[in-house]
C-alpha positions as CSV (number, residue, x, y, z in Angstrom):
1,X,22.7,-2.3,6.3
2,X,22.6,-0.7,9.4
3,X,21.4,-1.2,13.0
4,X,19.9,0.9,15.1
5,X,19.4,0.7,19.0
6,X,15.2,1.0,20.1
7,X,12.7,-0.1,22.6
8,X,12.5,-3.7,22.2
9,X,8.9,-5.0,21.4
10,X,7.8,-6.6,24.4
11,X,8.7,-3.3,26.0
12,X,5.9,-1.7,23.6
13,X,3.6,-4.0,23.1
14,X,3.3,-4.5,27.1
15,X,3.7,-0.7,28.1
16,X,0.7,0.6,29.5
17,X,-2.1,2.1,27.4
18,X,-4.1,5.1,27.7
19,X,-7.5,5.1,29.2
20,X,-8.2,8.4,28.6
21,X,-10.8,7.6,26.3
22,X,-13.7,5.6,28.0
23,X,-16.7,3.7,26.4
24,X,-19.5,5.2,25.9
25,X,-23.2,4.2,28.4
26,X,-24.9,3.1,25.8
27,X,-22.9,-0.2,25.0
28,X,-20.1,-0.7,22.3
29,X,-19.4,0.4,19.0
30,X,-17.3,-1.6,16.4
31,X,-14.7,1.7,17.1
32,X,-15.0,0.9,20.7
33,X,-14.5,-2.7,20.1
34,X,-11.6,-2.2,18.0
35,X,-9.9,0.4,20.3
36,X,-10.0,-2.2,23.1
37,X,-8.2,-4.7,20.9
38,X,-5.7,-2.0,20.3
39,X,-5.1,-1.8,24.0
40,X,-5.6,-4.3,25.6
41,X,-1.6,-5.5,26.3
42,X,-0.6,-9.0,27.1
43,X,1.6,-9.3,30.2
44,X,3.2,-12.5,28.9
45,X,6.1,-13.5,26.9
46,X,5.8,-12.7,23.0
47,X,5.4,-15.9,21.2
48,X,8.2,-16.6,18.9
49,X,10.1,-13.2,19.3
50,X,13.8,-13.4,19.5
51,X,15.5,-11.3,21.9
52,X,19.0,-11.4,20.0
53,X,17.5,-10.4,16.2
54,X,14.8,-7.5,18.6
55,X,17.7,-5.6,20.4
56,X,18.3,-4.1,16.8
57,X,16.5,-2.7,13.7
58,X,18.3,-3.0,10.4
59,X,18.2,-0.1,7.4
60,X,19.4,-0.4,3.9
61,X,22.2,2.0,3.4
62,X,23.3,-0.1,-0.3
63,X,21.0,2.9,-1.5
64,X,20.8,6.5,-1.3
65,X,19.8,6.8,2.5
66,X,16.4,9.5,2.6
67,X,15.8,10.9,6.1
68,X,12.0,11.1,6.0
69,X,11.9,7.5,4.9
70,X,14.1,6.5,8.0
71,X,12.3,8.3,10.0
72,X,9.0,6.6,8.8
73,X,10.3,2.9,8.8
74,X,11.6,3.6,12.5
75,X,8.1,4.9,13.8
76,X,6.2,2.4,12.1
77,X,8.0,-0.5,14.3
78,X,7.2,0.7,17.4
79,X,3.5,1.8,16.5
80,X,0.3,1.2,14.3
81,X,1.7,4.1,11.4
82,X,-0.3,5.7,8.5
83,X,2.7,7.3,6.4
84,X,1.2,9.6,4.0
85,X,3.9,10.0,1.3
86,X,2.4,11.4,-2.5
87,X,3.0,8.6,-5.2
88,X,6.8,7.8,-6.3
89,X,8.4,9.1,-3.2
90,X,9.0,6.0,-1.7
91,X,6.1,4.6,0.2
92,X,7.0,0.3,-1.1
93,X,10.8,0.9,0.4
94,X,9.5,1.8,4.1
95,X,7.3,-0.6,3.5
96,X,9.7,-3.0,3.1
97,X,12.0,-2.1,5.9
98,X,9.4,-2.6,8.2
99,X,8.3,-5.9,7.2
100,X,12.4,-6.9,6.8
101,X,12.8,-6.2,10.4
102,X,9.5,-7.9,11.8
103,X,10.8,-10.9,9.4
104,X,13.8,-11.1,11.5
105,X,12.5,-10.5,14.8
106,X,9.8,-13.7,14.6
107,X,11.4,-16.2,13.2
108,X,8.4,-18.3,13.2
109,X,5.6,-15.1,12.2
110,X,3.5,-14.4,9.3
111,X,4.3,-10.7,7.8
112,X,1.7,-9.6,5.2
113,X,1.9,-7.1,2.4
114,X,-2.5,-6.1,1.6
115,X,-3.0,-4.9,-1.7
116,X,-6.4,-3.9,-3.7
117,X,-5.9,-6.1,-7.1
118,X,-4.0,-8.3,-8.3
119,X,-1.7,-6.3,-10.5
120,X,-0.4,-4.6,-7.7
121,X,0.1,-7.5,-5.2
122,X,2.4,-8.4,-8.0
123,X,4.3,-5.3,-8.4
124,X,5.0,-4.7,-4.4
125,X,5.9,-8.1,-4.4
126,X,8.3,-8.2,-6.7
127,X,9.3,-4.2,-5.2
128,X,9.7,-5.5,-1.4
129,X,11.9,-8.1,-2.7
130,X,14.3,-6.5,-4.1
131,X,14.7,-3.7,-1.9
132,X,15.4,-6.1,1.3
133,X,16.1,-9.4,-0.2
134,X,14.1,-11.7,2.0
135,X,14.6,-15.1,0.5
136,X,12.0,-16.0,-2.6
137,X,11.5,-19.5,-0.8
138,X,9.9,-17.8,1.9
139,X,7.5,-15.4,0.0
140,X,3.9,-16.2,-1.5
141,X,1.8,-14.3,-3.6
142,X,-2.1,-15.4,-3.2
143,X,-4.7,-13.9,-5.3
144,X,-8.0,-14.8,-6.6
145,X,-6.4,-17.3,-8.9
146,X,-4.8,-19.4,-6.0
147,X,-7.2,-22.1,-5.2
148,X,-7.9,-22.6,-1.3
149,X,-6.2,-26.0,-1.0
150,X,-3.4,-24.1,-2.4
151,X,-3.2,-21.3,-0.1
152,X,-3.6,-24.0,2.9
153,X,-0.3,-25.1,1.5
154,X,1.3,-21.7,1.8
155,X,-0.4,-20.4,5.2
156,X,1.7,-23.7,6.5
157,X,5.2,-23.3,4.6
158,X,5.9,-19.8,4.0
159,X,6.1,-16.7,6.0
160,X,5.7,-13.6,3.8
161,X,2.4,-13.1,1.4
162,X,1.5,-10.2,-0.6
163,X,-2.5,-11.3,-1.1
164,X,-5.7,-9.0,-1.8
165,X,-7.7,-8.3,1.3
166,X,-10.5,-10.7,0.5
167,X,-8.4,-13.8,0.2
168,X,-7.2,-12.8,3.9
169,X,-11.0,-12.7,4.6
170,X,-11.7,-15.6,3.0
171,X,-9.1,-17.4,5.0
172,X,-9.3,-16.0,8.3
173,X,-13.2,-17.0,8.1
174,X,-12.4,-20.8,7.3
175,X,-9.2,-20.7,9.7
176,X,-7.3,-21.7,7.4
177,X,-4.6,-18.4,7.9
178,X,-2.4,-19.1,10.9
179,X,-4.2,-15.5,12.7
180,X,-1.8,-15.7,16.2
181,X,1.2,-16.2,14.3
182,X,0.8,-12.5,12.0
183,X,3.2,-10.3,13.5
184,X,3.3,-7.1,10.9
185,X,0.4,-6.4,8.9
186,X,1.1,-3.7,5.4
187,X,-2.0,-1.9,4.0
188,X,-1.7,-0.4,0.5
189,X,-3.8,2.4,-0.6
190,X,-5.4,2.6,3.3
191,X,-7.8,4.9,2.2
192,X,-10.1,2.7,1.2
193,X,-10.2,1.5,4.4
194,X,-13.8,2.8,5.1
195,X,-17.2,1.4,6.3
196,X,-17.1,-2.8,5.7
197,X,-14.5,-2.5,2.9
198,X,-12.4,-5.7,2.9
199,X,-9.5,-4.5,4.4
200,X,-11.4,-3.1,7.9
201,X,-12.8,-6.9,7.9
202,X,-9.1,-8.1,7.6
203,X,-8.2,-6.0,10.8
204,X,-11.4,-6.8,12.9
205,X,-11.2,-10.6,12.0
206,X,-7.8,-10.6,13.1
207,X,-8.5,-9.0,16.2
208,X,-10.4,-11.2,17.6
209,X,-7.3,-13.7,17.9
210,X,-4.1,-11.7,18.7
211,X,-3.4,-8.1,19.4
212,X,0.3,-8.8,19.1
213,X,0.6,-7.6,15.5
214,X,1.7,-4.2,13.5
215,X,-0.2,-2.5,11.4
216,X,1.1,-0.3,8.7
217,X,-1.0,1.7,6.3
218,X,-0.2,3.7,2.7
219,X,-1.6,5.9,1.2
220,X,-1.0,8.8,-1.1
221,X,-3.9,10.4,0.0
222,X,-5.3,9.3,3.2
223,X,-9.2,10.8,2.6
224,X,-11.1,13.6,1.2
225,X,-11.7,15.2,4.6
226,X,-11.4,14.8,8.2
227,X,-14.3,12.3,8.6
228,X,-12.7,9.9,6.3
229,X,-9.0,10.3,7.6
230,X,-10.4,9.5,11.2
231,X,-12.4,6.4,9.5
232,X,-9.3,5.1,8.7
233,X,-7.5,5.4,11.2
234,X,-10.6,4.0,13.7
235,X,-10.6,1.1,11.4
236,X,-6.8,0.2,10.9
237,X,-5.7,1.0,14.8
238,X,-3.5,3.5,13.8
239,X,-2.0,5.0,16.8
240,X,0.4,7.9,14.9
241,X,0.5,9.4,11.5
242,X,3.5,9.9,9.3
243,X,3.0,12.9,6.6
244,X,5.0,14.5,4.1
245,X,2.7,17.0,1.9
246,X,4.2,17.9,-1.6
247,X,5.5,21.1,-0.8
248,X,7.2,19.3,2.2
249,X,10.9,20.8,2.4
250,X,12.0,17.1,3.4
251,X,11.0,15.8,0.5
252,X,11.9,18.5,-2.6
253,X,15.6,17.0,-3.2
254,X,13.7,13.7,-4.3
255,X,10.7,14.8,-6.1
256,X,10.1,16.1,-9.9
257,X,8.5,19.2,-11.1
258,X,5.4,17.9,-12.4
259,X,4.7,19.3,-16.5
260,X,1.2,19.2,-17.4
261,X,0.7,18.3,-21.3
262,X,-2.9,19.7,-22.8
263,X,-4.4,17.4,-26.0
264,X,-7.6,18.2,-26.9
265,X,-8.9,15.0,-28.8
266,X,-12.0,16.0,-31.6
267,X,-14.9,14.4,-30.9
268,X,-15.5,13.1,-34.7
269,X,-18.2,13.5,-37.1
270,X,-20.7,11.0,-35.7
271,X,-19.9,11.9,-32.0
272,X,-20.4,15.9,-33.2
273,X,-24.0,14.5,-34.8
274,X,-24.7,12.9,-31.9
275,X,-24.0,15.8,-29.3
276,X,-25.9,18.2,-31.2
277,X,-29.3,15.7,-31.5
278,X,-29.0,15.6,-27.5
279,X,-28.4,19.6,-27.4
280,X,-31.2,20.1,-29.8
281,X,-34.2,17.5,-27.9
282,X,-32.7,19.4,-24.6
283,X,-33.7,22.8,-25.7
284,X,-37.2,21.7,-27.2
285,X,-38.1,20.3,-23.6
């Protein structure tokens, strides 16, 4: 492991925020709203942060030490980050840096890994663990198949959950998740992040108790065009973007030629019949 000097967080989380960008005359918009939650800082003491554990950041260096990955876990402490990386390239292991050092830092917090399905909650569970070690008898994994009197029992004795976006709905609507005391929230596969999916209910719900938490968002590929990408970064409260395209020179010692294999598969006698009764009533209309 190593350590690396930074900004504490109550320097950044009480620094003073832009106000370049003003609301609008016409009244509040659920971006507004959620941009005010984003910068609105509180002058006070953070609750439950240690000042000994905070003066550092720790980086595993028991495995081959990338630079764009460093780079990305170090950013992603000090701000809301959206780190773009394409699929095998590491995304899980800054990930799990990130929510390592926020672990450490609030010895009391909640850290939270998001993920789609239940399948995958599983596998960055099981991923996060092993890259950083955090003890087992302080993880949960809560999916549809944990019953809520369960998952009371959890929000109350454990402090890192890998869960499915509508469970943290579910929760944070019956109060039964501890909101004030989530310090470093993980979004998988962020780009689904648009209009009332679960995940931007997650963020706004959470909003509405604490502003004193992280947010960091993955995704292969953040959206299919500038509208989208700005969607999801509206509805997440990203504040900077971490990218490394395919053909990005920082990443081509770590990636693999990708070899495309053709197999055309006949379609059968009875699927052949088929498709030439549908050709044949196409052409008579």
């Amino acid at each position: 492991m190593s350590g690396g000097r930074q900004r504490t967080l109550p320097q950044v989380w009480r620094a003073p925020r832009s106000t370049a960008r003003q609301r609008d005359a016409g009244g509040d918009s659920d971006d507004d709203l959620l941009l005010a939650a984003a910068a609105a800082a509180d002058p006070g003491p953070l609750q439950g942060f240690s000042e000994a554990a905070g003066s550092i950041w720790i980086y595993p260096t028991n495995l081959p030490v990338r630079p764009y990955q460093e780079r990305m876990a170090g950013a992603a402490l000090l701000a809301n980050t959206l780190v773009c990386l394409p699929t095998g390239l590491g995304k899980t292991f800054v990930a799990a840096v990130v929510m390592y050092n926020f672990y450490r830092w609030f010895p009391s917090g909640k850290v939270l890994f998001l993920a789609p399905t239940k399948p995958l909650v599983a596998q960055q569970m099981e991923a996060c663990g092993r890259v950083m070690g955090i003890p087992c008898r302080d993880m949960a994994e809560m999916t549809g198949g944990t019953q809520a009197l369960g998952r009371r029992e959890l929000w109350n004795t454990k402090r890192v959950f890998f869960l499915t976006p509508q469970i943290m709905v579910n929760d944070l609507s019956r109060g039964t998740c501890p909101a004030v005391e989530i310090k470093c929230l993980v979004i998988d596969e962020a780009h689904k992040a648009l209009g009332n999916h679960a995940y931007c209910q997650v963020v706004r719900e959470l909003s509405k108790y604490t502003n004193q938490f992280r947010v960091l968002a993955l995704s292969a590929t953040p959206g299919s065009d500038t509208k989208a990408v700005q969607q999801v970064i509206s509805n997440l409260l990203i504040a900077q973007i971490e990218v490394c395209a395919e053909d990005s020179p920082e990443i081509q010692p770590y990636s693999h030629e990708r070899q495309v294999e053709k197999i055309v598969v006949p379609l059968g006698e009875e699927l052949v019949g088929i498709q030439n009764t549908y050709i044949e009533e196409s052409l008579q209309n």
